[in-house]
N, C-alpha and C positions, 0 to 999 in steps of 0.2 A: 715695787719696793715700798714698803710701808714707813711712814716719817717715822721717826724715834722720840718724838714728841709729843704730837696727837694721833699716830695708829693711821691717818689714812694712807691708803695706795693713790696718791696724786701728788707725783712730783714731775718734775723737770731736770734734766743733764745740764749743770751750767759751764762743765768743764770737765775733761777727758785728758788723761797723760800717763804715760807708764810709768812703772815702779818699780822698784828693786830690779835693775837689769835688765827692764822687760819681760818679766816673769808675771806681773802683777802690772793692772791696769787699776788707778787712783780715780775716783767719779768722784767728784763736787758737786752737789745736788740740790736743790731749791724746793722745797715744799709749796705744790700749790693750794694748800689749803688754809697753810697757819704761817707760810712766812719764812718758816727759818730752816738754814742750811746745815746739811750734814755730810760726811766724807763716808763714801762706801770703797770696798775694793773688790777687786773681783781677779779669780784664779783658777788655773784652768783645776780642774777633781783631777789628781792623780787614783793609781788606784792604792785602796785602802791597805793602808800598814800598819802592822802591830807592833803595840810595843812591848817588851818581855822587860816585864818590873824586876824589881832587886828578888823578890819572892818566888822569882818564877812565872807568878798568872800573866796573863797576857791581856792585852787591852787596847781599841782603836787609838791609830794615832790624832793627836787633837795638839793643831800648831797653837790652839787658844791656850793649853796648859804650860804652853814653852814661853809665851808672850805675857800670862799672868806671873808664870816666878820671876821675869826679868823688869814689870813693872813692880813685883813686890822689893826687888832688891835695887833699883832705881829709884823709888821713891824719897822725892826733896832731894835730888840731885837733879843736876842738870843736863839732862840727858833728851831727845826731845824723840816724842811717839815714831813722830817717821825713823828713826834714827835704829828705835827696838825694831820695828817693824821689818825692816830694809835687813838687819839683823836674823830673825825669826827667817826671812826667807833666803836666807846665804847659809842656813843651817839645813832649812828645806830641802835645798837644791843638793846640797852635800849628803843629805840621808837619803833620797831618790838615787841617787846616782851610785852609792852605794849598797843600796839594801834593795831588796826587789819584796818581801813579804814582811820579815819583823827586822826590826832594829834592840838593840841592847839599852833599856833606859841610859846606862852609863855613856853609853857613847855620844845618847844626848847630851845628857850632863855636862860633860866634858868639854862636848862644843862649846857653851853656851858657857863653860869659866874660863876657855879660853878667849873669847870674846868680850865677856865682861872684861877680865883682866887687861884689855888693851884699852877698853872704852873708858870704865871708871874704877878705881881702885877700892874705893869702896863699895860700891856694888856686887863686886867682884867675894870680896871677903862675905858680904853678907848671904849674899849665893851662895858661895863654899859652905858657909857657918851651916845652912840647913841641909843641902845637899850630900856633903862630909858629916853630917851631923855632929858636929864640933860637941863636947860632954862638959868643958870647962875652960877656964879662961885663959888657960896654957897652951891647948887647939889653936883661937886664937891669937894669941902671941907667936906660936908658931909661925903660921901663917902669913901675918903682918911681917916679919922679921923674913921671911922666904921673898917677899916680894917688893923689898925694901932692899934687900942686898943686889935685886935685879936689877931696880931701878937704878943702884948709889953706883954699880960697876959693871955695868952688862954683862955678871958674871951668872950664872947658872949654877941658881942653887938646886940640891938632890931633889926629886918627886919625892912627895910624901904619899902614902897609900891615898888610894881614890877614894 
């Protein structure tokens, strides 16, 4: 494994523990070249799933592209990496379980609002906002007011289109 710092392949294992359920083993790692430590993880290769965008094309599944929209819509909130992570593979393990070759981008989606929606509320919207691709500022107010009425009375407000 090469340091993420100075490129060499000379580290050391300073510490070993599972992740997410045991799905995902967490490595603590010490550089023995320059010193400093970084977190790897490691998982076993499922085999490769496609994902069938909104357009149609089709495209390798890439858990890195579910793990960047959730820190893009995380960001300056308090939400902590293991926390997306541990997330990312509670999603994993739900589209393997279900899907054997391609998965529906939406069904991603969908995971990954309902998840935000329980972790952080604002995340959550900012998610939607790109995902729903929200047109104007009444989208969001929509939105906010959908989830606002869940919170104030655990009442269940109508799905709005995906």
């Amino acid at each position: 494994m090469k340091c993420p710092f100075c490129r060499q392949d000379n580290d050391r294992v300073i510490d070993s523990r599972s992740a997410s359920d045991g799905e995902m083993i967490r490595r603590r790692r010490e550089c023995l070249t320059c010193g400093r430590r970084y977190t790897t993880y490691e998982v076993i290769e499922q085999t490769r799933l496609r994902v069938i965008k909104k357009d149609g094309t089709r495209v390798p599944y890439d858990r890195q592209k579910i793990l960047a929209g959730m820190l893009k819509a995380c960001e300056k909130r308090p939400v902590s990496m293991e926390r997306l992570e541990a997330i990312v593979g509670e999603i994993e393990r739900d589209i393997y379980q279900n899907f054997e070759k391609e998965v529906p981008v939406a069904y991603i989606g969908e995971a990954v609002m309902a998840r935000l929606k329980e972790l952080d509320k604002v995340a959550y919207v900012r998610f939607a906002s790109v995902y729903r691709e929200f047109q104007d500022l009444r989208d969001f107010q929509t939105e906010v007011q959908r989830i606002s009425e869940n919170a104030a009375g655990g009442r269940t407000a109508p799905k709005g289109p995906p």
